[in-house]
C-alpha positions in Angstrom: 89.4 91.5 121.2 92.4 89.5 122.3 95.7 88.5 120.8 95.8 85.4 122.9 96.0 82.2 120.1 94.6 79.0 120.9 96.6 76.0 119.3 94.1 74.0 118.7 91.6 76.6 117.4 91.1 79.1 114.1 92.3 82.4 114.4 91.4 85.6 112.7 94.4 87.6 111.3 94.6 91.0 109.7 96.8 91.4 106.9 97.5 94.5 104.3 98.7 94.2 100.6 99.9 96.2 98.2 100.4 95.9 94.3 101.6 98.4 91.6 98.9 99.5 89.2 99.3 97.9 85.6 98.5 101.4 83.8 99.5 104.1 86.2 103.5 103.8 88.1 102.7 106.4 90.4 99.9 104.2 91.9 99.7 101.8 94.2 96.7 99.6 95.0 95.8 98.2 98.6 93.7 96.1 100.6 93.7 96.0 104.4 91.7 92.2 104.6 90.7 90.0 108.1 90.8 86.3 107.1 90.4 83.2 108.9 93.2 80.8 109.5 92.7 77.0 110.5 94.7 76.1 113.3 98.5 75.4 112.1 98.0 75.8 108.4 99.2 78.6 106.4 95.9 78.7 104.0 93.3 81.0 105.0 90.0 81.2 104.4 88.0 84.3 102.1 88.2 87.6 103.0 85.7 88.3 106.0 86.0 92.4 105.9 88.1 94.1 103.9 89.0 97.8 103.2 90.5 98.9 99.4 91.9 101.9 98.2 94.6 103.4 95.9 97.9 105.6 97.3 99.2 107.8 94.4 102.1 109.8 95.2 102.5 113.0 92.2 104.3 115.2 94.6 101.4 117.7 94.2 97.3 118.1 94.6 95.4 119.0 91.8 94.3 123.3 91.1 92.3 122.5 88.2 90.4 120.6 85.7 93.2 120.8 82.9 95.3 117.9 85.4 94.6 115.2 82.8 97.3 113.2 85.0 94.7 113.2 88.2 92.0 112.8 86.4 92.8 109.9 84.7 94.3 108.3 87.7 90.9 108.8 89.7 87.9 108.7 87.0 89.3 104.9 86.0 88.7 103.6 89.4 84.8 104.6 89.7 82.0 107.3 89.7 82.9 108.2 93.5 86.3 108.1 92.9 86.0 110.8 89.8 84.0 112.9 92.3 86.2 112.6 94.9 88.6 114.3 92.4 86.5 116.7 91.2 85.5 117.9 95.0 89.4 118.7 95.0 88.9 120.9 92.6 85.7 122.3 92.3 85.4 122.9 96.6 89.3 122.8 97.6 88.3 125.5 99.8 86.4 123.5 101.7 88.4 120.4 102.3 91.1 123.5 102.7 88.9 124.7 105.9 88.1 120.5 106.9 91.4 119.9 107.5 92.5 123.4 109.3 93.3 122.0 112.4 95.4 119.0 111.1 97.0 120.5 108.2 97.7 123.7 105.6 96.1 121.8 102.2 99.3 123.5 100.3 101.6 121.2 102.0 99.7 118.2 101.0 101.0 116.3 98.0 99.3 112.6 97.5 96.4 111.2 98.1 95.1 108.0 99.8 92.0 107.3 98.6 89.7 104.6 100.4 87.4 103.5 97.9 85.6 100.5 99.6 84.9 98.6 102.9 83.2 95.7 103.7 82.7 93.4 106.7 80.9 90.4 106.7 77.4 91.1 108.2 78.0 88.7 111.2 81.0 90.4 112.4 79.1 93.5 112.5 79.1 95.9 115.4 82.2 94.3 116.7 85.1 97.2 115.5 86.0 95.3 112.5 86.0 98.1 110.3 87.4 101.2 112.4 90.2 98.0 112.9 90.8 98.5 109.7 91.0 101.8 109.1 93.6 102.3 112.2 95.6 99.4 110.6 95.3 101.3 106.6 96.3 104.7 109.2 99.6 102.9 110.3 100.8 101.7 106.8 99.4 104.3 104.7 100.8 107.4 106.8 103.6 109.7 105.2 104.7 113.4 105.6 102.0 115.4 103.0 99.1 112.6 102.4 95.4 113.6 102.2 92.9 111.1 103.0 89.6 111.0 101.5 86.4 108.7 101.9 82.8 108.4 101.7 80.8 106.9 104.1 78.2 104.6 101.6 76.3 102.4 103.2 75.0 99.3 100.9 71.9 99.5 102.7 71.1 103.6 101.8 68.3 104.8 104.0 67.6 107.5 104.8 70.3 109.2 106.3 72.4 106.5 105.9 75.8 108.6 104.9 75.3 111.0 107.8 75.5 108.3 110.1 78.0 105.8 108.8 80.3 109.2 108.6 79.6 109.8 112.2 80.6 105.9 113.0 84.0 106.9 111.3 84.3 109.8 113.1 83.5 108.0 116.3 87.5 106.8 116.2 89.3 109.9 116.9 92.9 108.5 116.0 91.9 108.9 112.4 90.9 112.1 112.5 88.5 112.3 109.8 86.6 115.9 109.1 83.5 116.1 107.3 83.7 118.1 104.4 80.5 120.0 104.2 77.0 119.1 105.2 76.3 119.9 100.9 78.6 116.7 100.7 76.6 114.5 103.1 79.4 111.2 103.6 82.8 112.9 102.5 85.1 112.6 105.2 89.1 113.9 104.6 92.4 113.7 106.4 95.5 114.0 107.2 97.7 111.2 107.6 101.1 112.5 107.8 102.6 111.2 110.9 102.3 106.9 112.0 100.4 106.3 114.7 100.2 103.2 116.5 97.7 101.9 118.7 99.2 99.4 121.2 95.8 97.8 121.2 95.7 96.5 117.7 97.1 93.1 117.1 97.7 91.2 113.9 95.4 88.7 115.2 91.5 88.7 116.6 89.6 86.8 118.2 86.1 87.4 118.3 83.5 84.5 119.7 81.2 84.8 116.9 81.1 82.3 113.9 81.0 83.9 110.7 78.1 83.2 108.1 79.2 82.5 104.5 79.0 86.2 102.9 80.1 87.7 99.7 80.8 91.2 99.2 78.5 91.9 96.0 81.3 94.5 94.6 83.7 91.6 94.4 
């Protein structure tokens, strides 16, 4: 990767969004998302990775299942989002013992949950996605968030969470802890402090041309 911009050639550029959810004011929704640019135009091209998730900020994590307010925040957004807030719950002592080295769960007080990443399959195997997940790391970090994500590859084999969890885990900055071999993919963090790796830049440029692809959760 290079942040070196050709003028007469397309450039790849990573940008981050956030919107407040419709239903829920505590919520805000985000998208970390690597488009293409044409050379000097201001119109880019469809999302070639992206990486989506919610931030909600109560001041407080969940004890038990009578939180209508969590649960209703969380079992909207989709089945692994609902478990992810019922593993809070149900096994807080483990994500408790997870995140021991980072953090004492009682001083945590939102969550950032990561709820989906994609990369288009020709910029595979290139960083794209732990790219992402250092740039969501930046923005997203504050004093008392928990992270959570499952690894869930679209292609499941055999294994397949195991191993996409240890390709998360392969980027140390980001610190994620598997939750428990029982919950094969669940990774938790910490986030509570920015960091900032002075090798990301806003743009990339990769010598691969990108094949038309569309996420099939879009």
């Amino acid at each position: 990767m290079d942040d070196t911009l050709p003028d007469d050639e397309s450039f790849l550029k990573v940008e981050t969004i956030f919107s407040k959810h419709p239903d829920f004011p505590s919520v805000l929704d985000f998208s970390v998302v690597l488009r293409r640019y044409p050379a000097d135009e201001d119109i880019p091209g469809p999302s070639l990775a992206h990486l989506r998730g919610f931030l909600f900020q109560p001041g407080y994590l969940p004890e038990d299942d009578e939180d209508e307010g969590y649960f209703d925040v969380f079992d909207e957004r989709s089945g692994h989002a609902a478990l992810a807030y019922q593993t809070l719950i149900d096994d807080r002592n483990l994500v408790a013992k997870a995140l021991k080295k980072d953090a004492d769960l009682e001083d945590l007080n939102a969550v950032a949950y990561l709820e989906r990443l994609w990369v288009n399959p020709s910029l595979r195997g290139h960083g794209i996605a732990l790219r992402l997940f250092r740039e969501a790391q930046q923005i997203l970090s504050r004093p008392g968030l928990l992270v959570m994500v499952k690894a869930h590859p679209d292609d499941l084999g055999e294994g397949g969470n195991r191993k996409l969890a240890a390709y998360y885990q392969s980027e140390k900055q980001l610190r994620f802890r598997s939750i428990s071999e029982r919950h094969e993919g669940w990774l938790v963090a910490a986030w509570q402090d920015v960091v900032i790796n002075k090798d990301d830049k806003s743009f990339v440029m990769l010598d691969v041309t990108e094949t038309p692809a569309v996420d099939k959760h879009d």
